[in-house]
GUKOLDO-481214 format. One record per residue (C-alpha): residue in three letters; chain; residue number from 1; x, y, z. Coordinates in steps of 0.1 Angstrom, whole numbers. Each point is the difference from the previous one (the first is absolute). Layout:
BEGIN
@mardren=ALA&dotor=A&vodo=NUM&u=X&v=Y&w=Z;
...
//
This chain:
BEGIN
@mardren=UNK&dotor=A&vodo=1&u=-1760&v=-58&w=-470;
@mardren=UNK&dotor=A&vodo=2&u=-30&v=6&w=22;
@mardren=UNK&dotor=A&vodo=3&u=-29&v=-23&w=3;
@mardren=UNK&dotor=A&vodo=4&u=-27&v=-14&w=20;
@mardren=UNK&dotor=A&vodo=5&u=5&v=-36&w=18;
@mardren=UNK&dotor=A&vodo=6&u=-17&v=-27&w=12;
@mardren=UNK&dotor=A&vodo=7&u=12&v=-27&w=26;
@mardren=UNK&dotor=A&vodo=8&u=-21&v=-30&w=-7;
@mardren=UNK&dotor=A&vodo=9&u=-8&v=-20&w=26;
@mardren=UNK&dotor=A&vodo=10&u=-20&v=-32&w=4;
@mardren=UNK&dotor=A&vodo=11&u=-30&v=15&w=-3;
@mardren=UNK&dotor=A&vodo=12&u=7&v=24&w=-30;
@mardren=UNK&dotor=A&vodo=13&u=2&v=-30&w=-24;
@mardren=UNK&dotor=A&vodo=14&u=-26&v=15&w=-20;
@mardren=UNK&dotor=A&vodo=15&u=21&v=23&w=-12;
@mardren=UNK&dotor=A&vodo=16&u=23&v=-25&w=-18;
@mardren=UNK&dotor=A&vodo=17&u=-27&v=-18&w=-12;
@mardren=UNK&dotor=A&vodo=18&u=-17&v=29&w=-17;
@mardren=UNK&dotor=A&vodo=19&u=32&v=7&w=-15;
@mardren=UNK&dotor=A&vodo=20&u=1&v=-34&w=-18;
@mardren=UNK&dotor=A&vodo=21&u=-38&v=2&w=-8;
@mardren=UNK&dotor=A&vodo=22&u=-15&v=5&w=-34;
@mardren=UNK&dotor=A&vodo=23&u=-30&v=15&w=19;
@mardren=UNK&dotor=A&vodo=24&u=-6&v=36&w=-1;
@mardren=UNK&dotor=A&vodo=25&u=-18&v=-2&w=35;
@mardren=UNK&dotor=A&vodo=26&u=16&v=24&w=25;
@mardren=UNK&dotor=A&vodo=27&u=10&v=-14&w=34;
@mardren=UNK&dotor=A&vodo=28&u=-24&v=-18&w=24;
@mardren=UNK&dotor=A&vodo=29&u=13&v=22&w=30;
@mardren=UNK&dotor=A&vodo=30&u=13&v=37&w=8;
@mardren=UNK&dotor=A&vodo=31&u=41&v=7&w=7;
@mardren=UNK&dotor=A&vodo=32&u=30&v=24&w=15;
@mardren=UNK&dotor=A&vodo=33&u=20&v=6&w=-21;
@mardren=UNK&dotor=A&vodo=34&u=31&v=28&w=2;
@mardren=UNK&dotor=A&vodo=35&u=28&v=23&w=-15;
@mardren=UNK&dotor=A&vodo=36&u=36&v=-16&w=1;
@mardren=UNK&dotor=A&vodo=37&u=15&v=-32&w=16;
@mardren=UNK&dotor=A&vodo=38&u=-12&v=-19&w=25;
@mardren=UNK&dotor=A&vodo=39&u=7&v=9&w=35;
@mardren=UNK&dotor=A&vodo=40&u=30&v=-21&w=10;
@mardren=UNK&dotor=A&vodo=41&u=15&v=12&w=33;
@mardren=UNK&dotor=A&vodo=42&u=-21&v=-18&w=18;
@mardren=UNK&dotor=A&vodo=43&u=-4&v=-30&w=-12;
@mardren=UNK&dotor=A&vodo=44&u=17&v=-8&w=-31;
@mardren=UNK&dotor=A&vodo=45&u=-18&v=-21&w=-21;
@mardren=UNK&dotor=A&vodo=46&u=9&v=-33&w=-12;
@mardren=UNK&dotor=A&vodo=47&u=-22&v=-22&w=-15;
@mardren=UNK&dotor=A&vodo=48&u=-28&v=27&w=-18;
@mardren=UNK&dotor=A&vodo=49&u=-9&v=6&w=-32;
@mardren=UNK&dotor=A&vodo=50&u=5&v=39&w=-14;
@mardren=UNK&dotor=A&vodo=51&u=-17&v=18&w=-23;
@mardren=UNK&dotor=A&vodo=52&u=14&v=32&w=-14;
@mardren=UNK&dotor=A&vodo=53&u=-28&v=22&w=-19;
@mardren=UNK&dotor=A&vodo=54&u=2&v=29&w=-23;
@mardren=UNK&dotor=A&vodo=55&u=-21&v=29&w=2;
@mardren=UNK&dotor=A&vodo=56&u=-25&v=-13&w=-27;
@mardren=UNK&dotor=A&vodo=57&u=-9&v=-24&w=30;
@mardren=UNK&dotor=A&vodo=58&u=-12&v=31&w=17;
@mardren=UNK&dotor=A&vodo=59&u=-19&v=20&w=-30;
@mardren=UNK&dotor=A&vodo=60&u=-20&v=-30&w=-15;
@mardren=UNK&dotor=A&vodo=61&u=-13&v=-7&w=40;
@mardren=UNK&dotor=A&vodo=62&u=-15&v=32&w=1;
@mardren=UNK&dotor=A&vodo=63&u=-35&v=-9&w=3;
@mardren=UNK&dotor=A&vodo=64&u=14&v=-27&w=26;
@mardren=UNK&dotor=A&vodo=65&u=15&v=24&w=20;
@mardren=UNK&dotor=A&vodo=66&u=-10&v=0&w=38;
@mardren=UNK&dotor=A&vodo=67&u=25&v=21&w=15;
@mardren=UNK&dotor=A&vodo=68&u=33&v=15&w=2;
@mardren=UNK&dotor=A&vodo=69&u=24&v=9&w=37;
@mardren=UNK&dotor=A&vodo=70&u=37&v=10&w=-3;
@mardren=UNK&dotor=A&vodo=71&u=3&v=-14&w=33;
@mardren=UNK&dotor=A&vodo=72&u=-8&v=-39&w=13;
@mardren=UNK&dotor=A&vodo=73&u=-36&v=4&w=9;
@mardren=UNK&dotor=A&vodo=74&u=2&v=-34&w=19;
@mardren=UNK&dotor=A&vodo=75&u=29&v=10&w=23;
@mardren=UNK&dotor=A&vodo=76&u=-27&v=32&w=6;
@mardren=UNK&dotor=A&vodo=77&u=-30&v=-22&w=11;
@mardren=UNK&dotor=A&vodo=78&u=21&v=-21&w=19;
@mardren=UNK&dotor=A&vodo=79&u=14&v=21&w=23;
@mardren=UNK&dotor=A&vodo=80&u=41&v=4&w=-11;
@mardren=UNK&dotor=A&vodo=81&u=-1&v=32&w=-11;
@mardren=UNK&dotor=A&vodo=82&u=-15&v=29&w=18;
@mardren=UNK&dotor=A&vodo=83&u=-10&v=32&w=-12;
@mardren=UNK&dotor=A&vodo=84&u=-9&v=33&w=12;
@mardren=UNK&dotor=A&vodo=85&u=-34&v=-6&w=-4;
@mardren=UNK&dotor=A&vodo=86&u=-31&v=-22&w=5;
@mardren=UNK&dotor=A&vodo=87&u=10&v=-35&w=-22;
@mardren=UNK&dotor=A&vodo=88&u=-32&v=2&w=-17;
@mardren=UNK&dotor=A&vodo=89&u=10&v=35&w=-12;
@mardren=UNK&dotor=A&vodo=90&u=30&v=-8&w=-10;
@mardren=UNK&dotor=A&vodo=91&u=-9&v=-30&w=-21;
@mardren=UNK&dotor=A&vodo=92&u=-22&v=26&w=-22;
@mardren=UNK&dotor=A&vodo=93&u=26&v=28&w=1;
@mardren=UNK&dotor=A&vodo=94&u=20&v=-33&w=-16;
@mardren=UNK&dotor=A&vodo=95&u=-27&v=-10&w=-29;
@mardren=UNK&dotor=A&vodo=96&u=1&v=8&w=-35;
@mardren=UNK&dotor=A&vodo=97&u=-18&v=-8&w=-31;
@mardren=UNK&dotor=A&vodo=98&u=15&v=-13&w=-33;
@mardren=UNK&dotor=A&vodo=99&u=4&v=38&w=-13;
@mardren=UNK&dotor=A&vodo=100&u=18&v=11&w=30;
@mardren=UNK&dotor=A&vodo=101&u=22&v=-31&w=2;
@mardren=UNK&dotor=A&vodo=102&u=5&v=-4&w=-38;
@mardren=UNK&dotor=A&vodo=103&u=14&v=37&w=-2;
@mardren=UNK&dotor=A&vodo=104&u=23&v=-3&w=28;
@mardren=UNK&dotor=A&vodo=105&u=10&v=-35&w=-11;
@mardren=UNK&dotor=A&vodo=106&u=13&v=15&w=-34;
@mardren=UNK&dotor=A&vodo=107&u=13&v=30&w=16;
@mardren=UNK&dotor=A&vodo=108&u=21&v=-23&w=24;
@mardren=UNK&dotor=A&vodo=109&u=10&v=-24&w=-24;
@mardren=UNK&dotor=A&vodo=110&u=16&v=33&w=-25;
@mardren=UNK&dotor=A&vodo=111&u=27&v=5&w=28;
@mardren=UNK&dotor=A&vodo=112&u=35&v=2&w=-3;
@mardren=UNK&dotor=A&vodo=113&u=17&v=-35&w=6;
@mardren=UNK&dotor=A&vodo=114&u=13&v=8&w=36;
@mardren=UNK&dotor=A&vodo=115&u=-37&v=5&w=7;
@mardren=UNK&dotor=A&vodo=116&u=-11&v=-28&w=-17;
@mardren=UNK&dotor=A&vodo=117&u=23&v=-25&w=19;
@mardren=UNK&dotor=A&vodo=118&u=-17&v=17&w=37;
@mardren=UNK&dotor=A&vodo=119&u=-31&v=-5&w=-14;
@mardren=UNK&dotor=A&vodo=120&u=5&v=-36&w=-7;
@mardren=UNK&dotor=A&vodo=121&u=15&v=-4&w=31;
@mardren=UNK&dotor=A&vodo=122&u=-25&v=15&w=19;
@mardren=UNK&dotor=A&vodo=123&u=23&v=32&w=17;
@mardren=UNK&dotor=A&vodo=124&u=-6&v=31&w=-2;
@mardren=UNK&dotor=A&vodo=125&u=9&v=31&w=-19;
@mardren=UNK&dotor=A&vodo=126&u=0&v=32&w=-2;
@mardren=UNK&dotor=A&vodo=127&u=-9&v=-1&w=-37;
@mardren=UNK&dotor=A&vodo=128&u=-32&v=-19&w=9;
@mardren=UNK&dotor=A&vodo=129&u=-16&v=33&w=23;
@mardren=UNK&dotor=A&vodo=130&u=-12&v=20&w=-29;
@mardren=UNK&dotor=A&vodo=131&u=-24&v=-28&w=-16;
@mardren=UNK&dotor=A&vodo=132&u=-12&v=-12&w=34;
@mardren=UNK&dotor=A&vodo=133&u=-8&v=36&w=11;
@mardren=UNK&dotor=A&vodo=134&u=-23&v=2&w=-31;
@mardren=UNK&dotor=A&vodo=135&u=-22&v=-26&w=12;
@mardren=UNK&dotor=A&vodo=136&u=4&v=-6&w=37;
@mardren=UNK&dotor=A&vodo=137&u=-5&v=23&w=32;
@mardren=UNK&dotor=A&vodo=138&u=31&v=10&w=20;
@mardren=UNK&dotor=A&vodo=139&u=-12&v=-22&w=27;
@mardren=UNK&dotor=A&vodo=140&u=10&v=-28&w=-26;
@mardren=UNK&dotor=A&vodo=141&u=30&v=10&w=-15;
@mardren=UNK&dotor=A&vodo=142&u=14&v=9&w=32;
@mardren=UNK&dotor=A&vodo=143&u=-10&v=-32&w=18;
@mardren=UNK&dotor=A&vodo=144&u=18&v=-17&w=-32;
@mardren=UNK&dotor=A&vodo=145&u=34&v=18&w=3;
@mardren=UNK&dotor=A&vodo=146&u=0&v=-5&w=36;
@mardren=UNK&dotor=A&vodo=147&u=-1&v=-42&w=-7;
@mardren=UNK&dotor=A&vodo=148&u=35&v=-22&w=-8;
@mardren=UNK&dotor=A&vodo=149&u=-25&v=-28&w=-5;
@mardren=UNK&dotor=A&vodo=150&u=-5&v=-9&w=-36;
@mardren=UNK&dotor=A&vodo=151&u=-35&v=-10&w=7;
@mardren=UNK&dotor=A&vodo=152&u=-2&v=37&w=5;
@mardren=UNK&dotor=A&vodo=153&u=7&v=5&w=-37;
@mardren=UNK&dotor=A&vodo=154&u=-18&v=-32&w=-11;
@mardren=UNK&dotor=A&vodo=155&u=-23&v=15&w=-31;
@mardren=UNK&dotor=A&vodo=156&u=-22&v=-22&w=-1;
@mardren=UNK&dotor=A&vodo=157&u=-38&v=-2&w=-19;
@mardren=UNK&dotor=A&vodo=158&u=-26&v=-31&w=-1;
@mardren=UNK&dotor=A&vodo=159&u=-19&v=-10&w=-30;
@mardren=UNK&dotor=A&vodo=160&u=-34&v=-14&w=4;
@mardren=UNK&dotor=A&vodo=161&u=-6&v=-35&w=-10;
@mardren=UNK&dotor=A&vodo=162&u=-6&v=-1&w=-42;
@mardren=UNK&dotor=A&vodo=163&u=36&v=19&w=-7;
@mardren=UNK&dotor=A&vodo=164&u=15&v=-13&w=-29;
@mardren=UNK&dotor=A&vodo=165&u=36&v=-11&w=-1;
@mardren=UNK&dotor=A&vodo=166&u=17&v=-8&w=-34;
@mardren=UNK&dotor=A&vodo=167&u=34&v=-10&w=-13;
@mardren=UNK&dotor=A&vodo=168&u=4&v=34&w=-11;
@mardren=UNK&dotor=A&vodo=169&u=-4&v=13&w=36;
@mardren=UNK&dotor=A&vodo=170&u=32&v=-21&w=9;
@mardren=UNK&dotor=A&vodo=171&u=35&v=14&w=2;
@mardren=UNK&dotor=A&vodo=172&u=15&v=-31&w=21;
@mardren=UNK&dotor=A&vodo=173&u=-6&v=-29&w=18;
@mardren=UNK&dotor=A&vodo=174&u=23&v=-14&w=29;
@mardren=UNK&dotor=A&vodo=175&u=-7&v=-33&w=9;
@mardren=UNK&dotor=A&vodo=176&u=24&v=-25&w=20;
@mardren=UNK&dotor=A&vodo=177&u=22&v=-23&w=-19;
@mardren=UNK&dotor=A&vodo=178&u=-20&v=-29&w=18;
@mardren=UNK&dotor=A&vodo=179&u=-32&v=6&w=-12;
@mardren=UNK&dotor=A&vodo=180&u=14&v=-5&w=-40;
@mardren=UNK&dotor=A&vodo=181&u=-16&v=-29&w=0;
@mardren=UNK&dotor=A&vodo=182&u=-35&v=3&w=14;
@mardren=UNK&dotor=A&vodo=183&u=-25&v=-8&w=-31;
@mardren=UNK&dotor=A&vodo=184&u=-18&v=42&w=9;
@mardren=UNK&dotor=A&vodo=185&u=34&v=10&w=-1;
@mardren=UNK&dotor=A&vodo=186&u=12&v=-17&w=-32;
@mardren=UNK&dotor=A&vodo=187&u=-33&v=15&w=-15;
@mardren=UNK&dotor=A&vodo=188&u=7&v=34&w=9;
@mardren=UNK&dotor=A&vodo=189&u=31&v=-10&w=-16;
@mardren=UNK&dotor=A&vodo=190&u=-8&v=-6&w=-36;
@mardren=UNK&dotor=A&vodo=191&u=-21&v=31&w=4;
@mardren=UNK&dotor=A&vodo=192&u=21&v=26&w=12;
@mardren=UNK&dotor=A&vodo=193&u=34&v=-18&w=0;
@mardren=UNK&dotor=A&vodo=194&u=19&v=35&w=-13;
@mardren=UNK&dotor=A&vodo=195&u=-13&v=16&w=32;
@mardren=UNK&dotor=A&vodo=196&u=5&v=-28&w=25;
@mardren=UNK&dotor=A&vodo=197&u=32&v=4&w=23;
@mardren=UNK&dotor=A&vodo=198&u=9&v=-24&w=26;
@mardren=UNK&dotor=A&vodo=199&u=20&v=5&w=30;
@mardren=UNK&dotor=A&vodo=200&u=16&v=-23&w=31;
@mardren=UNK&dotor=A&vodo=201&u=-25&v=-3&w=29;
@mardren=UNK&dotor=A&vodo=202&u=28&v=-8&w=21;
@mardren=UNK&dotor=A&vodo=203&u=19&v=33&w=-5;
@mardren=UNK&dotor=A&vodo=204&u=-38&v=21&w=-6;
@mardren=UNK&dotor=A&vodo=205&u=-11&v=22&w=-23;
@mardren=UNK&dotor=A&vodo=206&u=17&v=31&w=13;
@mardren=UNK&dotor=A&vodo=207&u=25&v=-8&w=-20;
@mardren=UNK&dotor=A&vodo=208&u=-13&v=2&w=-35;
@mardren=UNK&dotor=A&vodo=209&u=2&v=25&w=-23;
@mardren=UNK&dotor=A&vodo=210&u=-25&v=24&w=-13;
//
């Protein structure tokens, strides 16, 4: 299965609360959000909270939608990864829309299972080249397949504060055994018990299963 993520964080408590709200108000503040797993080599994560969303998460956002990047635009601006070009450049040569990400979102997420599993993982493959080529330069593409770093083939796109996200956007949610009993968890819960899965924090979430 392919899906978008979300590691929640301290911070990103909105999220869960909106999830447990009757309100139809959309959330107070913009988010990342990306294709596949979390990134887990480095650091694996412990004690996080993970949503896994389908791509109805995506389509009802449209008019949310702030941006798209198959690549980690953060590691970009930041300095750890380099490009041919000027950075500024290359951050545009990076942007999408929702059209341009939403197509090549479905057209990656149609692969064969093999592809899927790179995808998740954030690898490469050579089954990826023909969609990326549609909406990317060569200078992007190539910089891309030139990269072992998964931040390198992050997919990621923001929504701008209002999104919605509903129950029915929710595939799964991994949360640590030890937080069972916290009274946001519990609510979440009797909400979306069918869709909740817990995990160990002391042997991480890489070793669910999807």
């Amino acid at each position: 299965m392919t899906f978008f993520s979300k590691v929640l964080t301290l911070n990103k408590l909105h999220i869960i609360e909106k999830l447990t709200s009757t309100s139809d108000i959309g959330s107070p503040q913009a988010d990342f959000f990306h294709i596949g797993a979390p990134i887990e080599d480095p650091p694996l994560l412990r004690g996080s909270i993970v949503l896994d969303m389908n791509l109805l998460f995506l389509t009802d956002n449209r008019t949310s939608f702030h941006s798209g990047s198959p690549v980690d635009t953060g590691s970009i601006k930041f300095g750890f990864f380099k490009a041919d070009v000027d950075t500024e450049l290359f951050l545009k040569m990076l942007n999408c829309g929702f059209e341009q990400f939403h197509t090549l979102t479905t057209d990656l997420f149609n692969l064969p299972a093999p592809s899927i599993e790179k995808l998740n993982a954030h690898k490469a493959c050579p089954s990826f080249k023909p969609m990326l080529e549609k909406h990317f330069s060569s200078t992007v593409t190539n910089f891309m397949y030139s990269q072992e770093n998964p931040h390198a083939w992050l997919f990621e796109f923001c929504l701008d504060k209002g999104y919605k996200l509903k129950p029915e956007h929710i595939n799964k949610i991994h949360i640590p055994n030890t937080y069972m009993h916290s009274p946001t968890v519990r609510k979440l819960r009797s909400k979306l018990e069918s869709k909740i899965a817990t995990y160990n924090p002391k042997y991480g979430i890489e070793g669910r299963n999807y």
